[in-house]
MIDRENMI-535876 format. One record per residue (C-alpha): residue number from 1; residue in one letter; x, y, z. Coordinates in steps of 0.05 Angstrom, whole numbers, plus 5000, padded with zeros to 4 digits. Example, Ala and Ser with C-alpha at 12.3 -4.5 7.8 and 13.67 -1.06 7.14 Angstrom:
<sites>
(1,A,(5246,4910,5156));
(2,S,(5273,4979,5143));
</sites>
This chain:
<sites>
(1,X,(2269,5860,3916));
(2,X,(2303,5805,3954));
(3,X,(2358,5778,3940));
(4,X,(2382,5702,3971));
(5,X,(2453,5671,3963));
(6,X,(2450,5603,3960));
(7,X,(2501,5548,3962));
(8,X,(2494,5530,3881));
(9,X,(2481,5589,3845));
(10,X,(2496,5662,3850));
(11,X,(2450,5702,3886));
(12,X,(2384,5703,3871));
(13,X,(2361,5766,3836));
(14,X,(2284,5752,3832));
(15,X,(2226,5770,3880));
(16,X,(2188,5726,3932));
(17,X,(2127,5738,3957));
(18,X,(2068,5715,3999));
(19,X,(2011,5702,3948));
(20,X,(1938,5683,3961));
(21,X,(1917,5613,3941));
(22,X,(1865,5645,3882));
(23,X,(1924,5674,3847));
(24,X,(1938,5658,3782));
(25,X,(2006,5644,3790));
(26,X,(1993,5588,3847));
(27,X,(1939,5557,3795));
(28,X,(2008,5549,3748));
(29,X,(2051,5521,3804));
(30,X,(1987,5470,3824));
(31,X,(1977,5443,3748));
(32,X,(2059,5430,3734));
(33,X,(2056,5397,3800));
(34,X,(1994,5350,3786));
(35,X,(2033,5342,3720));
(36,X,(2097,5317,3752));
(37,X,(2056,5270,3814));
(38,X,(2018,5245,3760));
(39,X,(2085,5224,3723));
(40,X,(2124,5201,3780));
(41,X,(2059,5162,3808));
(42,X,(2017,5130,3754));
(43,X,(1956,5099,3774));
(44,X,(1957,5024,3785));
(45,X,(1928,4983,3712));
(46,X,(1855,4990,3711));
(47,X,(1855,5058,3757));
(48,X,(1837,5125,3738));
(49,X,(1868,5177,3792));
(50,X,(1902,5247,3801));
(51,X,(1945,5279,3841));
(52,X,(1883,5333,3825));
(53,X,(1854,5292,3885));
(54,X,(1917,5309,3933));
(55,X,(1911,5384,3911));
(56,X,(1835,5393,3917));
(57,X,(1847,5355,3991));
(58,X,(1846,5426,4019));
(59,X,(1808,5482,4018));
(60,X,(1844,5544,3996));
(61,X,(1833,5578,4064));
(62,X,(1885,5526,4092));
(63,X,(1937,5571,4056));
(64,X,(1923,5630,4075));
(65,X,(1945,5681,4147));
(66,X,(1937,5662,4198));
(67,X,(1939,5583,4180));
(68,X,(1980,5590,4119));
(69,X,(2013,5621,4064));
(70,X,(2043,5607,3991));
(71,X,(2106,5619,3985));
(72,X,(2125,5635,3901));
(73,X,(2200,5660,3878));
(74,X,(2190,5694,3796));
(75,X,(2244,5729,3762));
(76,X,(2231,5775,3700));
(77,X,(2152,5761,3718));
(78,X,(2167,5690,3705));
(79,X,(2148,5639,3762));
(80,X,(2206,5584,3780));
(81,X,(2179,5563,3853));
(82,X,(2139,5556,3903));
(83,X,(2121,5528,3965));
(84,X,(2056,5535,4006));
(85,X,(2044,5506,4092));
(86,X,(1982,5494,4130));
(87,X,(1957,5493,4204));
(88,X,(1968,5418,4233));
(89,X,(1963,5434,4299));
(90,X,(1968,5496,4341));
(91,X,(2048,5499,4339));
(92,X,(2058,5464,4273));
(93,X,(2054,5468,4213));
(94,X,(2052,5425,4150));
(95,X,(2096,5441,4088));
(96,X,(2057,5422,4021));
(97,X,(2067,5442,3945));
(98,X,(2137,5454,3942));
(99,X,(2154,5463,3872));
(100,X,(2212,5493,3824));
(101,X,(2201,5491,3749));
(102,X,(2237,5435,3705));
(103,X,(2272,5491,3668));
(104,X,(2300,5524,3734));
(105,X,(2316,5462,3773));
(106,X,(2393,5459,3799));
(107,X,(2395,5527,3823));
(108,X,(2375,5524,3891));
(109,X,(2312,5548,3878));
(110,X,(2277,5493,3924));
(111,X,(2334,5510,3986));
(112,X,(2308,5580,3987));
(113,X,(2232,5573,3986));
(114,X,(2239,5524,4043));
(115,X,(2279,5576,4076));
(116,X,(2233,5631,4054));
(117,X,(2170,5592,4076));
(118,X,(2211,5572,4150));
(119,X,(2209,5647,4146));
(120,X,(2139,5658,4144));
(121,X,(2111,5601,4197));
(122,X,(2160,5637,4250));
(123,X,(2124,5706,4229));
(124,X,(2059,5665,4243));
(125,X,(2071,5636,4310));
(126,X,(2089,5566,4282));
(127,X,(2144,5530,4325));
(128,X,(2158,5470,4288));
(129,X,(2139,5442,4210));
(130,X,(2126,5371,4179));
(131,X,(2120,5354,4113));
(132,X,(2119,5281,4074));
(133,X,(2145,5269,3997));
(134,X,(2133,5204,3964));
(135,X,(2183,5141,3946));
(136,X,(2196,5171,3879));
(137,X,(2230,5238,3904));
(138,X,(2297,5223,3915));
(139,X,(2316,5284,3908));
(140,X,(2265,5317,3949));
(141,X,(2298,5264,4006));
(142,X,(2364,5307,3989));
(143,X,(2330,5370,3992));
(144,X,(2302,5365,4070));
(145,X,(2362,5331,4101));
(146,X,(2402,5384,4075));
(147,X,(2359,5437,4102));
(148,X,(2359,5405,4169));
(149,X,(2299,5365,4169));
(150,X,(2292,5299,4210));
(151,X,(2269,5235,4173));
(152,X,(2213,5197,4202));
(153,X,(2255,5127,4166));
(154,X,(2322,5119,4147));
(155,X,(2342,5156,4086));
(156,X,(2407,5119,4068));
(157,X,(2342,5063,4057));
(158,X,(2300,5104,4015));
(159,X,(2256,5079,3996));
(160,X,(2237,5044,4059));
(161,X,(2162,5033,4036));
(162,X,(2110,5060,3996));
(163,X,(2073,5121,4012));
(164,X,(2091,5183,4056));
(165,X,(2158,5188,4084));
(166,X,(2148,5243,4134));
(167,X,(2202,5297,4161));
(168,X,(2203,5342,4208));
(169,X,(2239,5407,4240));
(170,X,(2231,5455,4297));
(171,X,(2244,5529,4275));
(172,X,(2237,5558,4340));
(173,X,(2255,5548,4407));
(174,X,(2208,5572,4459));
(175,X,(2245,5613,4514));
(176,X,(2264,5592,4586));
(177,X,(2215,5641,4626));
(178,X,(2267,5629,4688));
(179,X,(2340,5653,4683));
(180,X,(2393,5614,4701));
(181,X,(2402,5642,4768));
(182,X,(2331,5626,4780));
(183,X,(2352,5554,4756));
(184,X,(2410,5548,4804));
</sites>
């Protein structure tokens, strides 16, 4: 069992783990979050659409090793969050799907699967991650610059415009093959 201290809550008592994208408990994590899209994005008047279309975008073999992973957080066989990444190019990766239940939200839940999940694109070679949440997630704004992410826009604007407002971090620093005598 792991256990993660974060900055809001006590430590965290419950078990992460690396689950495949077929698992039962990622279908529960994918329906609340087409729930909440769908809430927080309604279609335009006239226009039937999902955020089912933004999930079924990839193919579940995006989220899994080497490309991959989800990312899920239960206590007491209870799921609270989740988080999954995919290959965007050879040294990044893209962060999709992050998700804490409604009932869970305010513990730091969120921090530590983006922590978790850093985690787990350094074990797979990633360098550096981007991700993109929409005009309606202020609090998901919160969420990466606290974390250390970059803002593709100015967050004390949010929201600058509709759509994606994109982020990004590197995680990993690629060595110096010379040392610094070599460099003198």
């Amino acid at each position: 069992m792991t256990t993660v201290t974060t900055s809001r809550s006590a430590a965290l008592t419950g078990r992460f783990r690396v689950a495949d994208p077929t698992d039962p408990a990622v279908a529960v994590l994918l329906r609340d979050l087409v729930r909440e899209y769908d809430t927080r994005y309604p279609p335009p008047p006239g226009e039937v659409r999902s955020a089912q279309e933004e999930i079924d975008r990839y193919p579940e073999k995006a989220f899994r090793a080497p490309d991959g992973a989800f990312v899920l957080y239960e206590e007491d066989g209870a799921l609270l969050a989740g988080g999954a990444f995919k290959r965007l190019s050879p040294d990044t990766a893209e962060i999709k799907r992050v998700w804490t239940h409604p009932e869970a939200r305010g513990r730091g839940l969120a921090k530590a699967i983006m922590a978790r999940l850093e985690d787990t694109a350094r074990e797979l070679g990633y360098q550096a991650l981007f991700l993109t949440t929409g005009p309606n997630q202020a609090e998901a704004v919160a969420l990466y610059v606290s974390t250390g992410y970059h803002p593709g826009f100015d967050p004390d604007a949010y929201p600058v415009q509709p759509g994606p407002h994109p982020f990004s971090k590197v995680i990993t620093t690629v060595a110096d093959p010379t040392t610094s005598e070599e460099r003198a």
